[in-house]
C-alpha positions in Angstrom: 88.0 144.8 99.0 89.9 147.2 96.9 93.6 147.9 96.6 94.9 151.7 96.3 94.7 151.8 92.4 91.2 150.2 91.9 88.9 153.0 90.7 86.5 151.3 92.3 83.3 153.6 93.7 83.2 154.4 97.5 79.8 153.6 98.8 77.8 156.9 99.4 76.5 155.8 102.5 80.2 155.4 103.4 81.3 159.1 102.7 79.0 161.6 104.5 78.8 165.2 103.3 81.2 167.0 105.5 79.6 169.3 107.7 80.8 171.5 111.1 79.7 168.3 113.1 81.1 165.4 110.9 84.4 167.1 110.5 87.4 166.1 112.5 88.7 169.4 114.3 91.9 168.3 112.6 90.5 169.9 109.4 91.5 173.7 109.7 93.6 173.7 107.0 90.7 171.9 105.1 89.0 173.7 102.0 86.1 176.1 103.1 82.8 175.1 102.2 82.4 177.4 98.7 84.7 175.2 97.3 83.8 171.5 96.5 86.0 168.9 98.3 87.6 166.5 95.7 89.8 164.8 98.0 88.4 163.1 100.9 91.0 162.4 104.0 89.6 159.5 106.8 92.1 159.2 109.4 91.6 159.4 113.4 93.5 161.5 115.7 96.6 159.9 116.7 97.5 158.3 113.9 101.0 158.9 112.3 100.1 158.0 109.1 97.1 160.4 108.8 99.9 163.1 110.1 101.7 162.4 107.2 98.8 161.8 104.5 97.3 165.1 105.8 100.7 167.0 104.9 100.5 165.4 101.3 97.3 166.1 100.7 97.1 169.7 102.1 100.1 170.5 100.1 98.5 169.0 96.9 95.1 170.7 97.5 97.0 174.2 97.8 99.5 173.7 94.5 96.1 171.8 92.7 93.3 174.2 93.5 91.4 171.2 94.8 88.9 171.4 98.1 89.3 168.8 100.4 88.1 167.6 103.4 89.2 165.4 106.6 86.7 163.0 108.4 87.4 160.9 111.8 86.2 157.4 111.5 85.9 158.1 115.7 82.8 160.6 114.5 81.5 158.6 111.2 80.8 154.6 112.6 80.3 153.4 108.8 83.3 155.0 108.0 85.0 152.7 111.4 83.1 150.0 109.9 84.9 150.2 106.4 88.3 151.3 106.8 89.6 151.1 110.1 92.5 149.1 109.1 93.5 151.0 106.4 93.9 154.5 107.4 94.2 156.9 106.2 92.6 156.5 103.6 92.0 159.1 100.4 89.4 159.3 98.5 89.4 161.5 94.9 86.3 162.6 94.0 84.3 159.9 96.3 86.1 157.0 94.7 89.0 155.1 96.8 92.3 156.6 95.5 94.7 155.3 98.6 95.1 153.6 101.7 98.1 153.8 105.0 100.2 156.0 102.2 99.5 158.6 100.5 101.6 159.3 96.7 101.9 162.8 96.0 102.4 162.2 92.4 99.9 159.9 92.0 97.5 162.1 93.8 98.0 165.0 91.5 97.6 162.6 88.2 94.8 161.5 89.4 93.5 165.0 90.1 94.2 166.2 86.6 92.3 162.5 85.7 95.2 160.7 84.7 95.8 157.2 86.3 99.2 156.0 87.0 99.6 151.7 87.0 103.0 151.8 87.9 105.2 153.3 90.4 108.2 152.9 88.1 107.1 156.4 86.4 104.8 154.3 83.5 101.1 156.1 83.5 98.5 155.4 80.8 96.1 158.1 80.4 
């Protein structure tokens, strides 16, 4: 298992192409299809913390430029299967980014493909 700063790969298997039917209807605000989602949101209706992830992540995905898109692990089973006690979780360009909270700063470094190790304010690029 990886923690939230391990740049470790997401399965592909894991992270299904979004599509009319795999979306959650929670993704309205979501990016449109011409442009590429680099932030990937799995949550579930009901959950709090995907409330509050999706609010990051829409406000960084409008300031950023990036697409994004949300998926329910109530549609996606392999998705249940992985992370259904951790989110949401966030993905950044199919790799796990963060899980139950989302950082907004940390989000936009690793956007602009820097990395932060240390939530003091320390990064290493």
């Amino acid at each position: 298992m990886t923690s939230p700063g391990d740049p470790a790969e997401a399965d592909p298997e894991a992270t299904p192409e979004a599509t009319p039917e795999a979306t959650s209807e929670a993704t309205s605000e979501a990016t449109s299809d011409a442009t590429p989602a680099r932030i990937t949101l799995i949550g579930k209706p009901g959950c709090h913390l995907c409330d509050a992830a999706r609010e990051v992540v829409a406000r960084v995905a409008a300031d950023t430029g990036a697409g994004w898109r949300e998926l329910s692990i109530l549609d996606h089973p392999q998705l249940a299967e992985r992370y259904w006690e951790q989110i949401p979780v966030v993905l950044v360009d199919d790799a796990e980014h963060d899980f139950w909270r989302v950082d907004e700063r940390r989000l936009r470094d690793a956007l602009a493909g820097r990395r932060r190790w240390f939530a003091s304010g320390r990064s290493r690029s």
